[in-house]
C-alpha positions as CSV (number, residue, x, y, z in Angstrom):
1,X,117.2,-43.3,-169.1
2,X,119.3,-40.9,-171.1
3,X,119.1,-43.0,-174.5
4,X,115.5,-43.8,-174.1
5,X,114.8,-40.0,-174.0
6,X,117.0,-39.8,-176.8
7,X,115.5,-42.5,-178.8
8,X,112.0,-41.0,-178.0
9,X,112.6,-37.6,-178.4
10,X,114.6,-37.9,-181.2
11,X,118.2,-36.4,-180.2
12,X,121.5,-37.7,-180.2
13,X,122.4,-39.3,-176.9
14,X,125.0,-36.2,-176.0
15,X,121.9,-34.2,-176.5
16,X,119.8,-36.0,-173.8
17,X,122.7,-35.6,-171.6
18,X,123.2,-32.6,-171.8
19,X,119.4,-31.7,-171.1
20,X,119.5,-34.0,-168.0
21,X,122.4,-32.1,-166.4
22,X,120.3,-28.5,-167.4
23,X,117.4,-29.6,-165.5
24,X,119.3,-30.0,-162.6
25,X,121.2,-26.8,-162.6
26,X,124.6,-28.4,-163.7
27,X,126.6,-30.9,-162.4
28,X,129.7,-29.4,-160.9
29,X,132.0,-32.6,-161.7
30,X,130.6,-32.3,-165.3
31,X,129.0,-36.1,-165.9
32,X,126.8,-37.9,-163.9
33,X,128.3,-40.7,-161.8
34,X,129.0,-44.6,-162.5
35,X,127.7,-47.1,-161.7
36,X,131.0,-48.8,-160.6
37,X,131.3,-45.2,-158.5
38,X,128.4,-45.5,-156.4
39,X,129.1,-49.4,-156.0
40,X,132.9,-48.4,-154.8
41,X,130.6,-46.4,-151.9
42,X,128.7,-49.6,-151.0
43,X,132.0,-51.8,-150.7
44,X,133.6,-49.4,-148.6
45,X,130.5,-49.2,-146.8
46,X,129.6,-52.9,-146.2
47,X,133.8,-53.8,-145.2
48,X,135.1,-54.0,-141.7
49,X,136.8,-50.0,-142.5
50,X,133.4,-48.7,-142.1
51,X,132.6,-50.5,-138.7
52,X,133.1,-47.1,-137.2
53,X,130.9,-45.2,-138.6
54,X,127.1,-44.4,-137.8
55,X,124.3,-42.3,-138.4
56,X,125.9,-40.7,-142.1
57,X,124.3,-40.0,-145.1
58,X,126.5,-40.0,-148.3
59,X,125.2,-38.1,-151.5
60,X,126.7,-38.9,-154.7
61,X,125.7,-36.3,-157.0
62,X,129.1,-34.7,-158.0
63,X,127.7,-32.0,-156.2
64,X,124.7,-31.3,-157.8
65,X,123.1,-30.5,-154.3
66,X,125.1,-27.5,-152.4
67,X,125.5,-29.2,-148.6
68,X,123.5,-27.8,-146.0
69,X,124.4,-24.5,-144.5
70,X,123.0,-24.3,-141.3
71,X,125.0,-19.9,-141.1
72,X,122.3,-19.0,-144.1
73,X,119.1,-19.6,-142.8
């Protein structure tokens, strides 16, 4: 997505990037994930050392969306 933005828009690829992570407000980890990140999450997920777990909602945004604070509502 990031180099066909480039590519249409014109920019260099850092460029596009860069404008992605503006739009949403930064990411605090400074890049976007990889793919072979988010696919460590499913292999975890879909082995017998997840069996335990239920009902859990992982976000992998390098914490791009602040967690949910029930003390500031």
């Amino acid at each position: 997505m990031v180099e066909r933005e480039a590519k249409s828009t014109g920019i260099s690829i850092a460029e596009s990037l860069q404008l992605l992570m503006n739009s949403l407000g930064g990411i605090p980890m400074g890049r976007p994930a990889e793919p072979e990140e988010v696919a460590e999450l499913v292999a975890f997920l879909v082995s017998p050392r997840a069996a335990y777990l239920s009902g859990t909602e992982y976000v992998i945004d390098g914490g791009t969306i602040p967690p949910f604070n029930p003390s500031i509502i």
